[in-house]
C-alpha positions in Angstrom: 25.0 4.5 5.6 27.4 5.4 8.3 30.6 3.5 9.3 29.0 3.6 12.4 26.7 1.4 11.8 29.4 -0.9 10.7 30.9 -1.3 14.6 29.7 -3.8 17.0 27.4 -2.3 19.5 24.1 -3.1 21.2 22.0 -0.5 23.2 19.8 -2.7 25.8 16.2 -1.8 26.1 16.5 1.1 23.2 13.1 2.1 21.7 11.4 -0.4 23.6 7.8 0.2 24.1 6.6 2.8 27.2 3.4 0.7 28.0 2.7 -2.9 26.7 -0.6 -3.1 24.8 -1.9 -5.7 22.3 -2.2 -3.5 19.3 -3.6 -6.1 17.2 -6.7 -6.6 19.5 -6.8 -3.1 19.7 -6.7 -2.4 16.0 -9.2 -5.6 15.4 -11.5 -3.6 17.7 -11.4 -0.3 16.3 -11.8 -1.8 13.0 -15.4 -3.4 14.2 -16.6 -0.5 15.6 -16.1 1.6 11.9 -17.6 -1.1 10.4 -20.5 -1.5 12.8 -21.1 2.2 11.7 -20.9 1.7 8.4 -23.0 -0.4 8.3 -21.0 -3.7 7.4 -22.0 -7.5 7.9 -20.0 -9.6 10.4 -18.4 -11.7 7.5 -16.5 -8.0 6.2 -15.3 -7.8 9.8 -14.3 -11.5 9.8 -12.2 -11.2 6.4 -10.8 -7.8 7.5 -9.9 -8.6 11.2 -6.6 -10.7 10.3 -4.3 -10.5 7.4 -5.2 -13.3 4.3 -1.2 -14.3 4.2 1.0 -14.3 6.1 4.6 -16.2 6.0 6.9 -17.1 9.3 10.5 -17.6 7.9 14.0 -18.6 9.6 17.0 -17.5 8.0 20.3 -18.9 8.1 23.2 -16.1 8.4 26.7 -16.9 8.6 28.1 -14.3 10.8 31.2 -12.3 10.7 33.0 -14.7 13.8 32.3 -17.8 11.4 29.2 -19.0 13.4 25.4 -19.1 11.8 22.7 -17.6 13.6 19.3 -18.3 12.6 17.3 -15.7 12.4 13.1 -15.6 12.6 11.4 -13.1 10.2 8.0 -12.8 8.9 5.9 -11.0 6.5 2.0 -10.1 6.1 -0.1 -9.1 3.7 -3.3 -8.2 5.0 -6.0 -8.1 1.9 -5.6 -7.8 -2.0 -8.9 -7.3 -2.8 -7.9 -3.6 -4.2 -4.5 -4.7 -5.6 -1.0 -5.7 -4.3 0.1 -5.3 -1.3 2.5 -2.8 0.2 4.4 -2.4 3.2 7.8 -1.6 5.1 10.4 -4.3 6.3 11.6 -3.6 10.2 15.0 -5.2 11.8 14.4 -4.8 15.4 14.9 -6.9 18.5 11.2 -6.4 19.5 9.4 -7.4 16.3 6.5 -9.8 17.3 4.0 -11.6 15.0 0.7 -9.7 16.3 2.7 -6.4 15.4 3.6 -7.0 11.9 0.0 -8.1 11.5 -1.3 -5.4 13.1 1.0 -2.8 11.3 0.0 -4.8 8.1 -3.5 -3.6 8.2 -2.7 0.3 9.7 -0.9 0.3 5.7 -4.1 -1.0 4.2 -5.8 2.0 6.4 -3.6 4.3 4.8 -3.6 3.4 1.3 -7.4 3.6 1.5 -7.6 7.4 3.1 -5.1 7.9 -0.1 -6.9 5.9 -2.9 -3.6 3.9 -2.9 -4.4 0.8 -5.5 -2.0 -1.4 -2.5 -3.7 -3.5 0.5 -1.5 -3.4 3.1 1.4 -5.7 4.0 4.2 -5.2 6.7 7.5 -7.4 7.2 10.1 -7.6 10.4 12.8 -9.7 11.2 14.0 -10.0 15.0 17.7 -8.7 15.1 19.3 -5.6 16.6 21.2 -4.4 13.8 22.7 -2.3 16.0 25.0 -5.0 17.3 25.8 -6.3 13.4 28.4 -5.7 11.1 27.2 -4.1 7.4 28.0 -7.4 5.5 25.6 -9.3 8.3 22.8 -6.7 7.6 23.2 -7.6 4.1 23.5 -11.0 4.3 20.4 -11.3 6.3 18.7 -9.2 4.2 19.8 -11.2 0.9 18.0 -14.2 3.2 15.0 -12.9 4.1 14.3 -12.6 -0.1 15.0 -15.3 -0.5 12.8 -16.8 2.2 10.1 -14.6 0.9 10.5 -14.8 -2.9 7.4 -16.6 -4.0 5.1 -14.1 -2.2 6.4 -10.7 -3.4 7.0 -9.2 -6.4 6.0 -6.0 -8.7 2.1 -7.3 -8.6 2.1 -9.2 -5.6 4.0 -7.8 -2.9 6.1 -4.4 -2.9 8.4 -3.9 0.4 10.2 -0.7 1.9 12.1 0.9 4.5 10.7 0.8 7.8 12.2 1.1 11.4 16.3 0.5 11.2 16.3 -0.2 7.7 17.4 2.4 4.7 17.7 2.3 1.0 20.9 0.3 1.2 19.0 -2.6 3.0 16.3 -1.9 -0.2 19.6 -1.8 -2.6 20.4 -5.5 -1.3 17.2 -6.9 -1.3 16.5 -5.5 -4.7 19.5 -7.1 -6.0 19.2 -10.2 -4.8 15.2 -10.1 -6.0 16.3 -9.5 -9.1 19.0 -12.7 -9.3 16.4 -15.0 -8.1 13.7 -13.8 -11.0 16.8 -13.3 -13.8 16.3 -10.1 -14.9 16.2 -6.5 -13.5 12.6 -5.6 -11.5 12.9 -2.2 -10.1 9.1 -2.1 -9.1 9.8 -5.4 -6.5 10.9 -2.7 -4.1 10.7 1.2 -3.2 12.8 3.5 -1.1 15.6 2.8 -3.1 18.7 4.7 -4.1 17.7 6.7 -6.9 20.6 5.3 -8.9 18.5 2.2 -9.0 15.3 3.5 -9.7 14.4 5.4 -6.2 12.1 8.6 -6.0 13.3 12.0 -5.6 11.8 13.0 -2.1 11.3 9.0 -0.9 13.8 10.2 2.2 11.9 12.4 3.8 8.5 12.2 2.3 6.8 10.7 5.6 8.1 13.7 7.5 6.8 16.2 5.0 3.3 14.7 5.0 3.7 14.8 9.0 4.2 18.4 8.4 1.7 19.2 6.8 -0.9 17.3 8.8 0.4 19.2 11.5 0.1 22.3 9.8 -4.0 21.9 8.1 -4.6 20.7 11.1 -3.4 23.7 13.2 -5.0 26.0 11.0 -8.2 24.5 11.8 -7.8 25.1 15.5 -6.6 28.7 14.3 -3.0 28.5 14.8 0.2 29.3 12.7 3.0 27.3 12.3 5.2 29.7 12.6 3.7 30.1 16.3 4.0 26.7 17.4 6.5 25.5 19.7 6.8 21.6 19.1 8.4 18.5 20.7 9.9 15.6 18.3 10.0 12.5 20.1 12.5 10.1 17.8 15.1 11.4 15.8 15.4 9.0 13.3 14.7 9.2 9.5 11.0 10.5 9.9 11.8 12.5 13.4 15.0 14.8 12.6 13.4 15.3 9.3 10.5 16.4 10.9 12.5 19.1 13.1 14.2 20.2 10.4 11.5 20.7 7.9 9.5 22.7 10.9 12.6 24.7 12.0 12.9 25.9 8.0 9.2 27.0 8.3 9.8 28.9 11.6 8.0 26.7 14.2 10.1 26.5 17.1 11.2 22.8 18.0 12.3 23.1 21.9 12.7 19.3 22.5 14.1 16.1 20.2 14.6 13.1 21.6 16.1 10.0 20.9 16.4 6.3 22.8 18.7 7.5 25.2 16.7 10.6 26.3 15.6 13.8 25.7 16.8 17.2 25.0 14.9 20.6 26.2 14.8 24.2 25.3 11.6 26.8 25.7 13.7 29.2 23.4 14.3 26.3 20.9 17.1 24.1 19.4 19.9 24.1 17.0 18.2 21.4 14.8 20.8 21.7 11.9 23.5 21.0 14.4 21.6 18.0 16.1 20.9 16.8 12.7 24.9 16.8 11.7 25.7 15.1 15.3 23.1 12.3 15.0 24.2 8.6 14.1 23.0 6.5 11.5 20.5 5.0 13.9 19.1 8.5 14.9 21.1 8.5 18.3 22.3 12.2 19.2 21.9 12.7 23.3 25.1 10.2 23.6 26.6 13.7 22.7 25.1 16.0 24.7 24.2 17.4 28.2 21.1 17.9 30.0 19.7 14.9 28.6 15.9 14.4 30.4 14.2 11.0 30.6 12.2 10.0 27.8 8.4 9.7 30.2 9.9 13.5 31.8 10.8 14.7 28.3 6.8 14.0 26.8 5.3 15.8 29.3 7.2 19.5 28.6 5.6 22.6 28.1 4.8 22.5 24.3 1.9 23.3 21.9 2.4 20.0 19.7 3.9 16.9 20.3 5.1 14.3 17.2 5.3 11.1 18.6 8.1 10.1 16.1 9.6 6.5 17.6 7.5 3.5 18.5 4.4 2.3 19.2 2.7 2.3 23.0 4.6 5.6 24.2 1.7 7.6 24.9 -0.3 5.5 27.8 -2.8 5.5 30.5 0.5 6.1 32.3 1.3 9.7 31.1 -1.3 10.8 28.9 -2.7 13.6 31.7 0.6 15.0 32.3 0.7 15.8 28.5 0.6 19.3 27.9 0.1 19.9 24.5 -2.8 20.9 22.4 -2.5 18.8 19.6 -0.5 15.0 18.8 0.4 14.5 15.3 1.5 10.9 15.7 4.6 10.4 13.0 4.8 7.0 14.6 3.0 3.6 14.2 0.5 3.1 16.8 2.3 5.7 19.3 -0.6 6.2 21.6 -3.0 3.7 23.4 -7.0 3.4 23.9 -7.0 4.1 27.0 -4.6 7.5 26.5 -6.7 8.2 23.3 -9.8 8.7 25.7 -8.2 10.8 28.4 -6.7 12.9 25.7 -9.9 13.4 24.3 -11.3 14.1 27.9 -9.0 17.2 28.3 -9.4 18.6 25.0 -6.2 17.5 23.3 -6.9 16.7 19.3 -4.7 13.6 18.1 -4.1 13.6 14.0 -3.8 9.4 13.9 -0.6 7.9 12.4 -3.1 6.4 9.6 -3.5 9.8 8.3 -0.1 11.8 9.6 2.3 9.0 8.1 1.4 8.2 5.7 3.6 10.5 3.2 5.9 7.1 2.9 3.8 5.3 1.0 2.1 7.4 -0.7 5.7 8.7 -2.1 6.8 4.5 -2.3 3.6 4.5 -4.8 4.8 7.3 -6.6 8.1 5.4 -7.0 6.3 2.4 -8.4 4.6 4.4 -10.6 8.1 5.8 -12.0 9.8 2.3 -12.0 6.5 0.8 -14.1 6.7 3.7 -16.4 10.3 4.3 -16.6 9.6 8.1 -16.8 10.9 9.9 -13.2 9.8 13.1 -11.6 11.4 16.3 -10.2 11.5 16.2 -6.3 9.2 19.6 -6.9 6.9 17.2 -8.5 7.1 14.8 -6.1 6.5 17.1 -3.1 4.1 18.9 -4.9 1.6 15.6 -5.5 2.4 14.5 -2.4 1.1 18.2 -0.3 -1.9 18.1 -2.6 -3.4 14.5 -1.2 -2.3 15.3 2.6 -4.2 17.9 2.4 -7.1 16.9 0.8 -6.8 13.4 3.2 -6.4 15.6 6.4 -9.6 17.6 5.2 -11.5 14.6 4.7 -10.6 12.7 7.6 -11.5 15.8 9.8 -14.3 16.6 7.9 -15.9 13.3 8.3 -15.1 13.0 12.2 -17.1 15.9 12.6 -20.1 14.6 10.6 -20.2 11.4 12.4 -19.3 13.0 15.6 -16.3 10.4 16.4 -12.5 11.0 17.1 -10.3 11.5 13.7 -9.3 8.5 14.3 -12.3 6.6 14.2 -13.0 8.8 11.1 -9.5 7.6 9.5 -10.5 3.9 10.4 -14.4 4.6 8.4 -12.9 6.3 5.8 -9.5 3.9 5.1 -11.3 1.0 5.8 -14.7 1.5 3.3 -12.5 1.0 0.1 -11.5 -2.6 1.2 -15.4 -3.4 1.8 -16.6 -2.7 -0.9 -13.8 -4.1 -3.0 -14.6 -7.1 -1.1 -18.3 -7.0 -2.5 -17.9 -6.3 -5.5 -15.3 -9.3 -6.3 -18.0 -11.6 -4.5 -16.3 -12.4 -1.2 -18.9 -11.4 0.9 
C-alpha cells in the first residue's frame, strides 16, 4: 500500500454513480423473468429475490485527532443453500444497504455460471478512505470483524477485496479473525498476501478473466485482439490491470480513465507508464494533460469499451452516443435497463459483469481451496485453471443466449441462477 494512501485527502463526488438506478429492484426483476423461463414456482422467486441474512453494524473507531467516529457497515449473505457464502468487503462513501444486497446476489450469479460451491455474500462500510490515515483503515477494519464475527468464518462466510480495499485490509481483518477464534484460520478470508496464505495470481485474476471474456467473445464476432482498439474506464486494481494485460497481447488501449477524467489517444497509450504514475487508489489524470470528462471520454471512437469503475455509468443518458461494438463490463452493475435495451437496439453485444468478473472469485475459491489443503499452486497453475473455466463459462453463457434467444445477460441470470433452485429443492425449501 502506498504512503499515499496514508495522507489526509478527500476527492468530493469521486466514482460516484453517472445515473441513479435502484439496482436491487432491477436485479430482483431480472431474476424473475429467468426464472419465469425456467420454469420456477413463485416461492423460488420469493426466497431468491432478497438475501436470507443480512447484518447492519456500527463501529466505534477512535481516530487519529483523538475523537471516535462511528461508522455504519453491513454485510449480506444472500443464500447457502449450495454452501458458504462468499463475497468482497467495499469502503466507500456511497455504500447503501440495497447495493450490498444487490451485489450480494450478482456473486451468487457468478459462483453458479462457475460451479462455485459459495452462495453469494457482499459487505461495505460507508467511509472514504481516502480521507483516512493507514492506522484508521485498520482500525476500522479490526471493527468491522469484530462486529461481524459470529456470521463469518471458513464454512460460513469467506470475505475479500472489493472496491478501495487490498490485501492489507484482508491482512488486518484476518488477523484480528484469527484473535477472536484463538488460533490461526487462513480460509476466513482470501485476497491475502501470499505470505499469509494468499494465491499466486489473486491480484490480477479479475482482469485476466475480463480479458479473456473479451477476447472468446471477439472471436465470435470474428475479431482479433490484436486488432482491437479498446477504452478502460477505471484504473484501479481490475482496470490498469486490464490495460496492461491487453497492451502485452497487442490490443491497442487508446483511452484509461480514472475519477478525475479521462485520457485519449486513436494511436494508443503508454500503459506501463500510466501504470507506474497511478496512486494507490487508481488516480493517474491528477498527472497529466488533456484530461476529457468522464460522460465525453465513454463515448470515443473505440471497438470495445470495459466499463471498469462503478455501477450505473452506462445510462439511458449516453448509451446512443456509445460507439463501440462490444461492452465487456469489468465492473459491478456498470450499465442500466434502460441502456441495456438501446444497446441492444443498435447492435452493440454487452458480455454482463456476472460472467466478465468474475475471475476474482473464482481465483478467491482457488485460494480457499489452497488454505483448506495447505498445498499452494504455481501462478501458471493458477492462471491456467482460471482461462480454462472463463472460457468454457463465456461459451456457455453465449451459447445458451442464443438457444433461448435472450440477451447474454438474461442467459448469465438462467444459467447462474438454476444451481441455487434446485439446491433449494432438493434440501426441501420449496
Amino acid at each position: 500500500m502506498s504512503q499515499e494512501q496514508g495522507n489526509k485527502r478527500l476527492i468530493v463526488g469521486a466514482n460516484k454513480p453517472a445515473h441513479d438506478t435502484n439496482i436491487l429492484a432491477n436485479t430482483q426483476a431480472t431474476i424473475r423473468e429467468a426464472l419465469d423461463r425456467l420454469g420456477y414456482e413463485e416461492a423460488v422467486y420469493e426466497l431468491l429475490k432478497e438475501p436470507i441474512r443480512v447484518m447492519t453494524v456500527r463501529i466505534p473507531v477512535r481516530m487519529d485527532d483523538g475523537h471516535v467516529e462511528v461508522f455504519t457497515g453491513y454485510r449480506a449473505q444472500h443464500n447457502d443453500a449450495i454452501g458458504p457464502t462468499k463475497g468482497g468487503v467495499r469502503f466507500h462513501p456511497d455504500v447503501t444497504l440495497d447495493e450490498v444486497k444487490a451485489l450480494s446476489i450478482w456473486m451468487s450469479l457468478k459462483c453458479g455460471i462457475f460451479n462455485l460451491p459459495y452462495g453469494g455474500a457482499k459487505g461495505g462500510i460507508v467511509c472514504d478512505p481516502r480521507s483516512m490515515s493507514l492506522s484508521e483503515q485498520e482500525r476500522l477494519a479490526r471493527g468491522y470483524v469484530r462486529a461481524i464475527s459470529q456470521i463469518v468464518g471458513p464454512a460460513k462466510d469467506i470475505p475479500a477485496p472489493d472496491v478501495y480495499t487490498n490485501s492489507q485490509i484482508m491482512a488486518w481483518m484476518y488477523d484480528e479473525y484469527s484473535r477472536i477464534r484463538e488460533f490461526d484460520s487462513p480460509g476466513f478470508i482470501t485476497g491475502k498476501p501470499l505470505v499469509l496464505g494468499g494465491s499466486r495470481g489473486r491480484e490480477s485474476a479479475t482482469a485476466l478473466g475480463v480479458v479473456v471474456a473479451l477476447r472468446e467473445t471477439a472471436e465470435r464476432m470474428g475479431k482479433k485482439l490484436s486488432e482491437l482498439r479498446v477504452l478502460v474506464q477505471g484504473f484501479g486494481n481490475v482496470g490498469s490491470n486490464v490495460a496492461r494485460i491487453l497492451h502485452e497481447l497487442g490490443a491497442t488501449v487508446v483511452g484509461i480513465s480514472d475519477a478525475g477524467g479521462g485520457v485519449y489517444n486513436e494511436n494508443g497509450l503508454p500503459i506501463p507508464e500510466l501504470i507506474e504514475e497511478k496512486d494507490s487508489f487508481g488516480m493517474v489524470t491528477p498527472r497529466l494533460s488533456g484530461v476529457i470528462p468522464t460522460e465525453e471520454f465513454l463515448t470515443k471512437p473505440c471497438d470495445v469499451l470495459v466499463p471498469a469503475a462503478l455501477e450505473n455509468q452506462i445510462h439511458e443518458g449516453n448509451a446512443d452516443k456509445i460507439q463501440a461494438s462490444l461492452i465487456v463490463e469489468a465492473a459491478n452493475g456498470p450499465t442500466t435497463p434502460e441502456a441495456d435495451h438501446i444497446l441492444h437496439e443498435r447492435g452493440i453485444v454487452v458480455v454482463p459483469d456476472v460472467l466478465a468478473n468474475a475471475g476474482g472469485v473464482t481465483v478467491s475459491y482457488f485460494e480457499w481451496v489452497q488454505n483448506n489443503q495447505g498445498f499452494y499452486w504455481t501462478e501458471e497453475e493458477v492462471n491456467q485453471r482460471l482461462e480454462n473455466m472463463m472460457v468454457q463459462s463465456v461459451h456457455n453463457i453465449l451459447d445458451t443466449a442464443e438457444r433461448y434467444d435472450v440477451l447474454p445477460r438474461m442467459a448469465a441470470y438462467m444459467v447462474g441462477i438454476r444451481p441455487f433452485a434446485e439446491a433449494m429443492r432438493w434440501r426441501g425449501w420449496v
